[in-house]
C-alpha positions in Angstrom: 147.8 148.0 72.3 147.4 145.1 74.5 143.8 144.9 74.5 143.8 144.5 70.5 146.8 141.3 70.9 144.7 140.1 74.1 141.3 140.2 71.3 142.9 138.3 69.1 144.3 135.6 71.3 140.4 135.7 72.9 139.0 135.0 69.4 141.0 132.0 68.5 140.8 130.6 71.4 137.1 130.7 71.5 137.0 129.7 68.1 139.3 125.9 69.1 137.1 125.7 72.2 133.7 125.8 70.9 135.5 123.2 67.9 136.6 120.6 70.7 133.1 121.1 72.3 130.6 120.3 69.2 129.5 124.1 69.8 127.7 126.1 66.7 128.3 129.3 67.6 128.9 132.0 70.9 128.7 135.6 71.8 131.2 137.9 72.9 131.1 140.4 76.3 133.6 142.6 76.9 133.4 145.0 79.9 133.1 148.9 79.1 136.3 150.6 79.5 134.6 154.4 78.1 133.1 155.0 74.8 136.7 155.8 73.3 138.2 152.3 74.2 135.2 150.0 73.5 135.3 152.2 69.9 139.0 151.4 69.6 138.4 147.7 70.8 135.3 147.2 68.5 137.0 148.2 65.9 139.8 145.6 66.0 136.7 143.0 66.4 136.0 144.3 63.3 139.1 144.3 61.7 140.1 140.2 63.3 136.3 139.7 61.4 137.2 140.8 58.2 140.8 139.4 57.7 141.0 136.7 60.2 144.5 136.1 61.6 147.3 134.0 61.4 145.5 130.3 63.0 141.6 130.9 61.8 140.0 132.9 58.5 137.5 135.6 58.7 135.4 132.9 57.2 135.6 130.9 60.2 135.2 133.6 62.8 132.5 134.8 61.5 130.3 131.5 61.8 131.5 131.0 65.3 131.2 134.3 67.0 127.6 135.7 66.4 127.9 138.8 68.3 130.4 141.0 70.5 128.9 143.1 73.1 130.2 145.7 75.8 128.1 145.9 79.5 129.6 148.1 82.0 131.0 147.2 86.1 127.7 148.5 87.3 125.6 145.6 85.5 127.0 142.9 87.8 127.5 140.7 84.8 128.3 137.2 86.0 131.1 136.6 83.1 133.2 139.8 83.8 132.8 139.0 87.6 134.2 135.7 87.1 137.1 137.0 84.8 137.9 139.7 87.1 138.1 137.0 90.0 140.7 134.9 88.2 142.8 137.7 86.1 145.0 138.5 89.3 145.7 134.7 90.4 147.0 134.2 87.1 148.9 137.4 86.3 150.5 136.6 89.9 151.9 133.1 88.8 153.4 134.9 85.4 154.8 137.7 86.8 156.0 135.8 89.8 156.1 132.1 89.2 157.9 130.6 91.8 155.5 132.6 94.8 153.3 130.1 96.6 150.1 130.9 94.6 147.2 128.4 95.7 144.5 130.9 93.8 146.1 129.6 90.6 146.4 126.1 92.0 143.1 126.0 92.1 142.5 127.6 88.4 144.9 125.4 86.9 143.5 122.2 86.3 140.9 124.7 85.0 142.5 126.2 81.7 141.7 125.3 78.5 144.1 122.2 77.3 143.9 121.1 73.2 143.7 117.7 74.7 143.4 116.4 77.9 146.4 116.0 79.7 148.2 118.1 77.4 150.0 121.8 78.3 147.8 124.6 78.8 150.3 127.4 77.2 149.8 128.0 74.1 145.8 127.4 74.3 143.9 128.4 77.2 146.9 130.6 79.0 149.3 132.6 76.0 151.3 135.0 77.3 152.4 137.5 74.6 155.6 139.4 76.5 158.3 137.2 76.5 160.3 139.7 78.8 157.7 139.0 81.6 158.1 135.0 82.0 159.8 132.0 81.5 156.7 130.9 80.8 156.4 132.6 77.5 155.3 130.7 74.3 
């Protein structure tokens, strides 16, 4: 299920972020997909909770994400807007990376690095079907 990877990767990576900047603690929103798949997706929450995965513990997850919420399209939520505005720039340079692309020009001094100046991939962009892009890591 992509959703579940796509949680995972969401959760670590929100986990190094709030580490690089001197944050406690965050909340999670996800936007309702239908009372079957936020079920299904609240459940892996759950599950990433309780075992952690292969880069950060359970232990660690669960004193840096405090809750995990769903609010649906017709709430106008700021944060799902905002994700929804830069999912298709970015999906555009994978699945087509040599198209002119200025959308993801824009974005791209915009993604999460580990350290600045350093690559992107691998911490704010990871892209988990190697068959899709040379970008793949």
């Amino acid at each position: 299920n992509p959703y579940n990877i796509s949680l995972s990767f969401i959760l670590e990576r929100s986990v190094f972020y709030t580490d690089n900047i001197k944050c406690n603690h965050i909340g999670i929103i996800a936007e309702s997909r239908g009372k079957k798949e936020d079920d299904q997706l609240y459940n892996q929450y759950q599950l990433i909770l309780s075992n952690g995965t292969h880069y950060v513990t359970s232990t660690r997850f669960k004193e840096k994400i405090k809750f995990f919420r769903f609010v649906g399209k017709n709430e106008n939520n700021i944060g799902t807007q905002i994700s929804d505005l830069i999912a298709y720039p970015i999906a555009t340079k994978i699945i087509y990376p040599e198209r002119v692309n200025l959308a993801f020009e824009v974005l791209e001094s915009k993604i999460y690095r580990q350290f600045p100046g350093s690559d992107y991939l691998g911490y704010g962009l990871k892209i988990f079907q190697p068959l899709f892009s040379p970008y793949h890591k």
